[in-house]
Structures are given as structure tokens and as C-alpha cells.
C-alpha positions as CSV (number, residue, x, y, z in Angstrom):
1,X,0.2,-169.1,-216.6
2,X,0.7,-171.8,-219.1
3,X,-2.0,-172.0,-222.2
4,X,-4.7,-174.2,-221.6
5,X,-5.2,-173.1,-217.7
6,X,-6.1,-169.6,-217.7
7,X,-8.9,-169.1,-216.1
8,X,-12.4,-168.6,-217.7
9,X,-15.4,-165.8,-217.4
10,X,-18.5,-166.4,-219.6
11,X,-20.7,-163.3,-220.5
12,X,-23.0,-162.4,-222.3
13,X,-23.5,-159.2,-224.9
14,X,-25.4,-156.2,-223.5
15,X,-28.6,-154.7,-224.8
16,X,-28.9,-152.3,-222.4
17,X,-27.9,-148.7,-222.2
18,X,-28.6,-145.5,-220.4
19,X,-27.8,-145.2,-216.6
20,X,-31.1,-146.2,-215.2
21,X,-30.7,-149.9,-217.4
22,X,-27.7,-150.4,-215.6
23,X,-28.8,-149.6,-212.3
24,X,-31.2,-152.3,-213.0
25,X,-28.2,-154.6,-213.9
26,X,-26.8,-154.2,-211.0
27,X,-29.3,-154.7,-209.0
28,X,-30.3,-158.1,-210.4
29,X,-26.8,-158.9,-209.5
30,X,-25.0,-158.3,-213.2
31,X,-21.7,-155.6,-213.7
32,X,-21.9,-154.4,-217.2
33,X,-18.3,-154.0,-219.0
34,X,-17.0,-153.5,-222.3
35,X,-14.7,-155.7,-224.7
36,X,-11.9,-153.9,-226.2
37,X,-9.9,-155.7,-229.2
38,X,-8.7,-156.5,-232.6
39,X,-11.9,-159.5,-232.7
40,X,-14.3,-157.0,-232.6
41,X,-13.9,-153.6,-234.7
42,X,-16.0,-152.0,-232.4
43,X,-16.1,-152.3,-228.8
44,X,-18.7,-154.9,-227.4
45,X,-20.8,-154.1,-224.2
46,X,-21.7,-157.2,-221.9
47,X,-22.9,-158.1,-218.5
48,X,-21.2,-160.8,-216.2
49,X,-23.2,-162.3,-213.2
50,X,-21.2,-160.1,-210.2
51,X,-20.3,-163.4,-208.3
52,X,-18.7,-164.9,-211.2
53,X,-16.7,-162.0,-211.7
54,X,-15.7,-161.5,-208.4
55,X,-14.4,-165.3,-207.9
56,X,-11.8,-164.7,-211.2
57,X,-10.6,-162.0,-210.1
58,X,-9.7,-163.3,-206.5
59,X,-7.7,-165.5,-208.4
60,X,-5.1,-162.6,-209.2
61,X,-4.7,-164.1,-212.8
62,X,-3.1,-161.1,-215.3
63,X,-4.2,-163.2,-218.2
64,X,-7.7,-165.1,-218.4
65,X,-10.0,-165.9,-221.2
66,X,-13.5,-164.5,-222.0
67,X,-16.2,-166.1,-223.9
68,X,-19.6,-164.2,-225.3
69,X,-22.7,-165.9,-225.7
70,X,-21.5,-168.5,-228.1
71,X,-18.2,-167.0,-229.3
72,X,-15.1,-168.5,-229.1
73,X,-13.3,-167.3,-226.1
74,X,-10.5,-164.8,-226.4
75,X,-7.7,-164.3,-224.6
76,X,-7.7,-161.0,-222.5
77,X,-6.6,-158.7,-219.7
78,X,-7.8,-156.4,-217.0
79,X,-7.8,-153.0,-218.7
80,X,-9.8,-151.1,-215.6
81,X,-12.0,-151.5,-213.2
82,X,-14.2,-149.2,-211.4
83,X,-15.3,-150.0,-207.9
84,X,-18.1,-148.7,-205.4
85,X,-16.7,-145.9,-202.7
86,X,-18.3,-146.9,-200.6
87,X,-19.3,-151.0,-200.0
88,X,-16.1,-151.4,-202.8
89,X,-17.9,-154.0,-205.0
90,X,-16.7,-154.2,-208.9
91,X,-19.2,-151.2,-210.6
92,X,-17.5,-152.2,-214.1
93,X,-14.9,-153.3,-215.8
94,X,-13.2,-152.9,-219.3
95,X,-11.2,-156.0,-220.7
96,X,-9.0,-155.5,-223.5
97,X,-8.5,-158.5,-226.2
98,X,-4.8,-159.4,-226.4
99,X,-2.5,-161.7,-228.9
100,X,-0.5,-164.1,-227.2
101,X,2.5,-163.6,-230.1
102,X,2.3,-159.7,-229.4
103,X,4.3,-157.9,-226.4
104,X,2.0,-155.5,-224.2
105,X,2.5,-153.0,-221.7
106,X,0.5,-153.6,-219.0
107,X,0.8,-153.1,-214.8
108,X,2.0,-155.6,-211.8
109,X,1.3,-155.1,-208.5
110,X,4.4,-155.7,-206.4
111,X,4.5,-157.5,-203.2
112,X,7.4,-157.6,-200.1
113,X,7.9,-160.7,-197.9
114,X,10.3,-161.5,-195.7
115,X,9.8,-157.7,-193.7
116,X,9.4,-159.5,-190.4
117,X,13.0,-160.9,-190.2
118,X,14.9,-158.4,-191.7
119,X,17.7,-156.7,-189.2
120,X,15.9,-153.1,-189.2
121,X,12.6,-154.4,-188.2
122,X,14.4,-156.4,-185.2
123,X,15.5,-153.2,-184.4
124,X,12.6,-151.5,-184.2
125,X,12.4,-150.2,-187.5
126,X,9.3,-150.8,-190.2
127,X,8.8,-151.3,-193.6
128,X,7.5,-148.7,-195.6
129,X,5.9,-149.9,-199.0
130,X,6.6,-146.9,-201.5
131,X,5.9,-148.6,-204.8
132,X,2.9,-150.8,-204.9
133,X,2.5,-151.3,-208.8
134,X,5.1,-151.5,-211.5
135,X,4.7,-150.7,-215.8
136,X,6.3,-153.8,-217.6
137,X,6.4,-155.2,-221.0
138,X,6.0,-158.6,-221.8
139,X,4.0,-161.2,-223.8
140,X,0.4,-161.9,-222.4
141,X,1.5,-165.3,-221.3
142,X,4.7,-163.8,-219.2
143,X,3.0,-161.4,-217.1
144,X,3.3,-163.0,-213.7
145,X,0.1,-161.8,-211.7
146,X,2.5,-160.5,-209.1
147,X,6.2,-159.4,-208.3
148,X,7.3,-161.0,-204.9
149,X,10.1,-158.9,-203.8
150,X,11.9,-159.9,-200.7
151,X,13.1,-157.3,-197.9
152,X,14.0,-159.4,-195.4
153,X,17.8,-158.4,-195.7
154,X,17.0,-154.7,-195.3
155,X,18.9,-152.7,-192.3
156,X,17.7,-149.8,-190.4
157,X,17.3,-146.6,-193.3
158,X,18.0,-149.2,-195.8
159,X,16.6,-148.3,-199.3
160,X,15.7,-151.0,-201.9
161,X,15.2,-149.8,-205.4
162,X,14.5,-151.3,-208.5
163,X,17.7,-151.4,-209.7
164,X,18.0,-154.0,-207.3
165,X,15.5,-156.2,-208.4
166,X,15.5,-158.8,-210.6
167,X,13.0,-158.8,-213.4
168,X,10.8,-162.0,-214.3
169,X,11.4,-164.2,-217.3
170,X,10.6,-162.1,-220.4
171,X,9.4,-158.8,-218.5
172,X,11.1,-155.9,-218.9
173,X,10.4,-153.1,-216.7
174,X,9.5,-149.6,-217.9
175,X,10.1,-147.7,-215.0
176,X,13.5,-146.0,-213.8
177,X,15.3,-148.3,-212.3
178,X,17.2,-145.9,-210.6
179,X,14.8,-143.7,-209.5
180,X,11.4,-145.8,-208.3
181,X,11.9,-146.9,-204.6
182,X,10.5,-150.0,-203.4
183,X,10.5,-150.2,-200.0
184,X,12.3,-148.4,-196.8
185,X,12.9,-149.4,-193.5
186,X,12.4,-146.5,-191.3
187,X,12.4,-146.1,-187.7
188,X,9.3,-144.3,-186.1
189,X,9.8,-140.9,-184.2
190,X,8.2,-140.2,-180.9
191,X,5.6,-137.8,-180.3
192,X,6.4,-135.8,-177.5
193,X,3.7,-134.9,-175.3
194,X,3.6,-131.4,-174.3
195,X,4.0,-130.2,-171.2
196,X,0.7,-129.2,-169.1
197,X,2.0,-130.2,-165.4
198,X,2.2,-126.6,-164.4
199,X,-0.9,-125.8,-166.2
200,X,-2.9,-128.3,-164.4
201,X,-1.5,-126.7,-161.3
202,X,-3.1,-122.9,-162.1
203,X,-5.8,-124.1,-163.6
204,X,-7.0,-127.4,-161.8
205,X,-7.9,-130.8,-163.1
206,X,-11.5,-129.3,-163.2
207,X,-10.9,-126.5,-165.4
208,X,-11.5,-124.1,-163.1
209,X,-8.8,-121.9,-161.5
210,X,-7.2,-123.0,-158.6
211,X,-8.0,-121.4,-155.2
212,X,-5.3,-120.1,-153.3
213,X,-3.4,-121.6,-150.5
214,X,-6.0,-120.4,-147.1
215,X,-8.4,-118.7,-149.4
216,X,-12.1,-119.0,-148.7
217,X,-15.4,-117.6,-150.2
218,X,-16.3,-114.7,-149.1
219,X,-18.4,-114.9,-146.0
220,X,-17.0,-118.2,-145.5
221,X,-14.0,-118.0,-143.2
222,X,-13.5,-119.5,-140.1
223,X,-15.5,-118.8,-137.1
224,X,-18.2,-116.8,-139.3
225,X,-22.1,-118.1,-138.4
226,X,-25.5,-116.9,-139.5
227,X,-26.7,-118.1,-136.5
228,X,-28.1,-115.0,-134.5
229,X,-27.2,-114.9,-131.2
């Protein structure tokens, strides 16, 4: 994303420590994080409004430029993010201050297109996603916010690696090529359902067992009465 159109989170520094503070925080609809970088010699704790937070990173953008209080903003990146188990909202996050003239390592997620029309899904094959994220190296201002990868040429047992793939303009990928698999096309097995015909048979479709072929209750046959004469 060019310089100049990064996106742009204000926040402000955070006087509050301990768990129960932060519970508070959340509650009044704040995430607390932390500031990681060269700026700031130690780290510096902050609180985002949660809404705020959420709408940047809907955007998907690696890169994206944070401002405290009345600081000047800084460039920076997603470093983690920790997320409820439950409802999944953002719990907290750690940014990490970055120089735009420095190469980083960072992570990508990777995303396939094209799955619907390729030959082995046509066939009744499907698409197995094996590697969802990828470790690259590249300048803050080259990391894309994804990798599109496209599978819509994949046959039936067809294996796309990373090999395969071409990498973005000034990334270089730090996983083996060779050895991380992208994505699969494989062909779903049948279950096969066991069979219970003759069971049914002994048993019943009650559950109870089966009486035999001209086989009464006792005291019940033909012809018998309690009638007295």
C-alpha cells in the first residue's frame, strides 16, 4: 500500500494495569495493547476504542499507522492478537513499530480462487486448503495483505506447492518451497453403511425380538376362552 494511504488507528497511552482495570476497559468498550519499537525504548501500553479497532482491521491492511495521544504517528504492524473463545471479539493486541527502509519477516495469509472451475472439482473432487499462512520477508511497504493463489487449473489428486507459486514483488518466501503444500484436490470416499437388514429381521424394528412364525403367548392360542361354560 503506497505511503500516504495506510490506514490510521488513534489511541491513547494506558494508565491502567492489573486484570481487574482491564476488565473495566473492556467493558467500557476499550482493548488495551501494547507498542513495541525502536520510538519508544520501552514498550508503551494503550487502549483503542474496540469499534475503531475492529473497522482497521476488516480492512486486511499488513501495514497501517498508529498515533498516541499527540504523537506523531508511526508506522506499524500486527504483531498478535488475542481473541475471546468464545464471542471471538479482539481481547488485545500487540503492534510492533517498523522502518519502512528496513526488511521484516512477518506472516501472509494465503488465499485460493478459481477452485470452482478447476477440472477435479468438475469431477467431483474438492479442494483441500493445507497452507493457510506463509513466513515472508520484505520491506513494510511490500507486504501485500494477502497472497491470491489460483487453483482453478488443478486436476483430480493434483498437488500445488509453493514451488509453484510465484512470489509478490520484493517478497521472498521463507518457507520450503518444496516441501509446504498449498492446496489438494481430493476426491471424497463413501461411507459405507453397515449392514443391519438381517439384524432388523431377529430383532424387530421395535427392538424387541421377533416372535416366531405361528407363535402365540402362552394361554393365547386359537380356540382357547376364559369364558366358563
Amino acid at each position: 500500500m503506497a505511503d500516504g494511504k495506510r490506514p490510521s488507528l488513534a489511541v491513547e497511552e494506558r494508565e491502567e494495569r492489573g486484570s481487574r482495570e482491564t476488565r473495566r476497559l473492556r467493558r467500557s468498550g476499550l482493548v488495551p495493547g501494547v507498542l513495541y519499537g525502536a520510538s519508544h525504548p520501552n514498550p508503551v501500553s494503550f487502549k483503542v476504542g474496540a469499534r475503531d479497532l475492529r473497522n482497521l482491521l476488516a480492512q486486511g491492511a499488513a501495514l497501517f499507522d498508529v498515533e498516541i495521544g499527540s504523537e506523531k504517528s508511526v508506522p506499524v504492524i500486527l504483531k498478535d492478537q488475542q481473541n475471546h473463545p468464545v464471542r471471538g471479539e479482539v481481547m488485545h493486541v500487540d503492534l510492533l513499530e517498523v522502518r519502512l527502509d528496513e526488511k521484516i519477516q512477518s506472516t501472509v495469509s494465503v488465499e485460493l480462487e478459481g477452485g470452482d472451475e478447476s477440472p477435479g472439482v468438475k469431477e467431483g473432487g474438492v479442494v483441500e486448503h493445507v497452507t493457510r499462512e506463509l513466513n515472508i520477508e520484505a520491506l513494510p511497504t511490500d507486504i501485500p495483505d494477502q497472497i491470491m493463489v489460483d487453483v482453478s487449473g488443478l486436476e483430480v489428486a493434483a498437488t500445488l506447492m509453493l514451488s509453484e507459486i510465484d512470489a509478490p514483488q520484493g517478497v521472498v518466501f521463507l518457507d520450503d518451497l518444496e516441501e509446504t503444500t498449498i492446496a489438494t484436490v481430493v476426491v471424497p470416499t463413501e461411507v459405507e453403511q453397515p449392514e443391519i437388514e438381517e439384524e432388523t429381521e431377529l430383532v424387530g424394528e421395535d427392538g424387541e425380538p421377533a416372535a416366531e412364525a405361528g407363535e402365540g403367548e402362552e394361554g393365547d392360542s386359537p380356540g382357547d376362552s376364559d369364558t366358563e361354560q
